[in-house]
C-alpha positions as CSV (number, residue, x, y, z in Angstrom):
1,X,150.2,388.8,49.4
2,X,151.8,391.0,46.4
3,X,154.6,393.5,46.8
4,X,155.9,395.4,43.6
5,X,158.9,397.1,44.4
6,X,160.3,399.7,42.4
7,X,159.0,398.2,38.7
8,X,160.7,400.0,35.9
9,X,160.0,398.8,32.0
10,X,161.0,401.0,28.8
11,X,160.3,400.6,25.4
12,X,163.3,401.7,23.3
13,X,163.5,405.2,24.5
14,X,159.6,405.7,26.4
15,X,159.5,404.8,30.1
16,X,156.4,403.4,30.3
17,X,156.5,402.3,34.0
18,X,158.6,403.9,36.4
19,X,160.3,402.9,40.2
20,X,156.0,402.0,40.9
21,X,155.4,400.3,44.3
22,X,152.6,398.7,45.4
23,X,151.2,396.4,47.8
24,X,147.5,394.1,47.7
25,X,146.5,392.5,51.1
26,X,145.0,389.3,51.4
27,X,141.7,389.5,50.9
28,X,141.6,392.9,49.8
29,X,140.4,394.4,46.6
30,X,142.5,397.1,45.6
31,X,142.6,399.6,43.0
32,X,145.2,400.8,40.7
33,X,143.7,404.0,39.1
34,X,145.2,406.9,36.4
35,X,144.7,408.5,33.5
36,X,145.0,406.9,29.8
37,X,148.7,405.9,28.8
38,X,149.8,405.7,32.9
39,X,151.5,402.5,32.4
40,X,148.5,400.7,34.5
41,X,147.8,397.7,32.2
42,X,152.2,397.5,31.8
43,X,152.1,397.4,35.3
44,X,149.7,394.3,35.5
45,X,151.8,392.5,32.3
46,X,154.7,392.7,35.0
47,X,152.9,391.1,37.6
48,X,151.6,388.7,35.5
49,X,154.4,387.6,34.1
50,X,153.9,388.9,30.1
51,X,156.5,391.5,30.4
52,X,160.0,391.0,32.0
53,X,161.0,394.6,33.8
54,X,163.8,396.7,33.4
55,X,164.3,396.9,36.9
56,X,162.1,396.0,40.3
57,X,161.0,393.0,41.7
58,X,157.5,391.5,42.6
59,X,156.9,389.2,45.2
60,X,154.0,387.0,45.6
61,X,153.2,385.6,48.9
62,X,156.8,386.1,50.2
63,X,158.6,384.2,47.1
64,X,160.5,386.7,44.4
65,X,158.6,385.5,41.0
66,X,160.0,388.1,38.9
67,X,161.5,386.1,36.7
68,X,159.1,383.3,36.5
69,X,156.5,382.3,33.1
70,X,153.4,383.3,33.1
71,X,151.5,379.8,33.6
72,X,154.2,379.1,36.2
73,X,152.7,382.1,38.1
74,X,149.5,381.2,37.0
75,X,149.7,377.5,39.0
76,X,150.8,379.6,41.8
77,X,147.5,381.0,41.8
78,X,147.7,384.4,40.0
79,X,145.0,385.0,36.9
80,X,144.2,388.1,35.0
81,X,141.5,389.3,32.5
82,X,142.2,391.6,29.7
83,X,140.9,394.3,28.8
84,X,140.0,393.6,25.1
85,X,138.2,390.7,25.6
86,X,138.9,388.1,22.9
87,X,136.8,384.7,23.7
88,X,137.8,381.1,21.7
89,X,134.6,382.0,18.8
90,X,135.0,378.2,18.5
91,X,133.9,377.1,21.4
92,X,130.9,377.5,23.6
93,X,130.4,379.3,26.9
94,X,131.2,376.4,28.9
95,X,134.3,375.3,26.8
96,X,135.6,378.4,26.9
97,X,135.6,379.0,30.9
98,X,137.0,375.2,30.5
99,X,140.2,376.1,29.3
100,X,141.1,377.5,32.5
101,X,140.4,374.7,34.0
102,X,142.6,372.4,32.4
103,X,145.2,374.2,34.0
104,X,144.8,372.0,37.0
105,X,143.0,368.6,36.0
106,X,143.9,367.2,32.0
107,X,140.2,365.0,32.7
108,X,138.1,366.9,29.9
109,X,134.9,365.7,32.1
110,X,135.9,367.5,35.4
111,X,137.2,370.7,33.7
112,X,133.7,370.7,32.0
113,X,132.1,370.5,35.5
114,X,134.2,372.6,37.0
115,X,133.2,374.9,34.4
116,X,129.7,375.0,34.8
117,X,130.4,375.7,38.5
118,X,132.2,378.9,37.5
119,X,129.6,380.0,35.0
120,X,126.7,379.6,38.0
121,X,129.2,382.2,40.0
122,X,129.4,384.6,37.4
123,X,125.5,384.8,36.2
124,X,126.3,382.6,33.1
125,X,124.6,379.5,34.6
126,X,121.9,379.4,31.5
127,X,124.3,379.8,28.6
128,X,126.3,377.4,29.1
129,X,125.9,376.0,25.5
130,X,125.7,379.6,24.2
131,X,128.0,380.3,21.7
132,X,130.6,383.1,22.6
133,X,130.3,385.0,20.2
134,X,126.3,384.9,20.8
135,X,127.2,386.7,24.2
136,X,126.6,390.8,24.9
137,X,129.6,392.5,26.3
138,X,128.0,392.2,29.4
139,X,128.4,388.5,28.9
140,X,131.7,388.8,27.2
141,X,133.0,390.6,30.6
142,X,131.8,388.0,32.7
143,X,133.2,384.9,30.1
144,X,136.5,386.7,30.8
145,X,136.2,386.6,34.6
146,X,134.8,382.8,34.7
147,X,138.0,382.1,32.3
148,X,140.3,383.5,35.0
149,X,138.7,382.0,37.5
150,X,138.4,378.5,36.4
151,X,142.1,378.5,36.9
152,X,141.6,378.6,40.7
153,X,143.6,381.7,41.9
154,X,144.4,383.3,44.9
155,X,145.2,386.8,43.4
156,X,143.2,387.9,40.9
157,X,144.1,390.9,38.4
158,X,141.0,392.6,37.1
159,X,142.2,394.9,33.7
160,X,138.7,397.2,33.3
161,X,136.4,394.7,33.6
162,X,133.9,397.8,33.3
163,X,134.2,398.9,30.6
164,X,132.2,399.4,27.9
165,X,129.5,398.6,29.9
166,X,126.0,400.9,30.6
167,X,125.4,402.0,34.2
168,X,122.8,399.5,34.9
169,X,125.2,396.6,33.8
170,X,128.2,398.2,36.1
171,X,125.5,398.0,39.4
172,X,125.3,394.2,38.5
173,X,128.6,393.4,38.3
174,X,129.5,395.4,41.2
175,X,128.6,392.6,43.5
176,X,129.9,389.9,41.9
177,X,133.6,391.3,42.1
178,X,132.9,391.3,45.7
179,X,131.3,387.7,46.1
180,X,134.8,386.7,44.2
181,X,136.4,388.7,46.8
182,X,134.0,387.4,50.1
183,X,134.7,384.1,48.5
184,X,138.6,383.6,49.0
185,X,140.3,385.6,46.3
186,X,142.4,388.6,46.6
187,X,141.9,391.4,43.3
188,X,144.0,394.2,41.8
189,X,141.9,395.9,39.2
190,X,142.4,398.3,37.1
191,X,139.7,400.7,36.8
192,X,138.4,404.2,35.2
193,X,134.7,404.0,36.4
194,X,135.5,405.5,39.7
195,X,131.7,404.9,41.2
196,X,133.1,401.4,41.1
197,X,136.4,402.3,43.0
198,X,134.4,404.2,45.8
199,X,132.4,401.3,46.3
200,X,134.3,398.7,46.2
201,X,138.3,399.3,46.7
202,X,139.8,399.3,50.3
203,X,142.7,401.0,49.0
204,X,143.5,402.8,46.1
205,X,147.0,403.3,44.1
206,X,147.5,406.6,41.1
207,X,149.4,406.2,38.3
208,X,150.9,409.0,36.2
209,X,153.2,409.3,33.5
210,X,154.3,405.5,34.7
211,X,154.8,407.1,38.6
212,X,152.9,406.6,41.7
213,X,152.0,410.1,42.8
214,X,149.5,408.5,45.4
215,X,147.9,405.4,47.3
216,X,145.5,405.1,50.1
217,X,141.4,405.3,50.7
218,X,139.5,405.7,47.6
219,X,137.8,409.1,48.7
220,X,141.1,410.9,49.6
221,X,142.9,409.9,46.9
222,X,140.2,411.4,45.1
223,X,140.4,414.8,46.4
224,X,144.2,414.7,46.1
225,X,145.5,417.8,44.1
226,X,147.9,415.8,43.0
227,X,145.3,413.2,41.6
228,X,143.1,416.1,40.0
229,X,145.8,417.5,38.1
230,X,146.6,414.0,36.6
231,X,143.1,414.0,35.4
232,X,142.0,417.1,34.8
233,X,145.5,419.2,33.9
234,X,147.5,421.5,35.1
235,X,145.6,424.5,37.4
236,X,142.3,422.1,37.8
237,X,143.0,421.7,41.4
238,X,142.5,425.3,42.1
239,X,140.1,425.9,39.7
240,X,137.8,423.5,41.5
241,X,138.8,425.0,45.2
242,X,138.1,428.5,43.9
243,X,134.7,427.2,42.0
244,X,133.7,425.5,45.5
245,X,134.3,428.5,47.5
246,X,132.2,430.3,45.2
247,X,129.4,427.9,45.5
């Protein structure tokens, strides 16, 4: 469904994403994983359409889009949450997830009930008249993802929809990535809370210092040296061997 292929993008002198592949299969969720400042969330801009690369391509569903707008990409059916989640503090729970909708009906009535259908999928259902900025992060997350999904996509792009959320709130919103998924929609996330990549991600992609150094079944890539050093520095592959052997 998406192939990036060789994506390069520099600011003035930093490359901040460099010659990264990737692939998502239809109906996958897969993960794109690395340490802070690996050019993950500049990756997704690409694919999304908010940066223009330096050099690459990305494909979506065998037509080159690398060159197309974001909302142009977005009628295609490609949406994506951000990480710092920054509802409309105007508008109410309902209104905001109905801006999404607008992007395919301009009836105010039918966005507003497709918007309510949304907010049922995500656990909102009861606030609906709740004002946003009334919401926990918890239900700031979830706004985001009903947002994103109100615009109908195909390919959804997940930026740390985690985070900053307590282990309790992660379990419960564990399942609903996967209902999006079991429910039509392809996902790319970007993610740090790897209980959440073990569980959920059929395959898994590193980024470091803007490379890939490695892609394939969450657990593997896990025990990857390669992966542990990215992580944990330089040596911190061995340390760990020589600490298990002594265990």
């Amino acid at each position: 469904m998406l192939e990036v292929k060789s994506l390069t993008k520099r600011f003035s002198g930093l490359v901040a994403v460099d010659q990264a592949s990737l692939s998502v299969t239809k109906g996958s969720i897969t993960g794109l994983i690395g340490p802070n400042g690996a050019g993950k969330t500049t990756l997704f801009a690409m694919v999304a359409g908010f940066l223009q690369p330096d050099g690459g391509s990305v494909s979506y569903d065998g037509r080159d889009i690398t060159q197309l707008a974001p909302h142009v990409r977005a009628r295609a059916g490609i949406a994506r949450t951000f990480q710092i989640v920054q509802p409309f503090e105007g508008l109410n729970v309902q209104e905001n997830i109905a801006v999404g909708a607008y992007l395919h009906t301009p009836d105010a009535n039918e966005a507003l009930r497709q918007a309510a259908d949304v907010a049922k999928r995500v656990g909102l259902g009861a606030d609906l008249t709740k004002a946003s900025s009334d919401l926990t992060v918890a239900g700031r997350k979830r706004l985001e993802v009903a947002r994103a999904l109100a615009t109908g996509p195909k390919l959804l792009l997940l930026d740390e929809v985690l985070a900053g959320l307590n282990p309790s709130e992660i379990r419960d919103v564990l399942p609903l990535v996967r209902d999006i998924r079991d429910q039509g929609v392809t996902i790319l996330m970007i993610e740090h809370i790897m209980q959440a990549v073990m569980n959920l991600c059929d395959k898994v992609y590193v980024l470091s210092q803007g490379r890939m150094i490695a892609e394939g079944e969450p657990k593997a890539v896990c025990e990857d040296p390669q992966v542990i050093e990215a992580y944990l520095g330089h040596g911190a592959a061995e340390r760990l061997r020589a600490e298990q052997a002594h265990a």
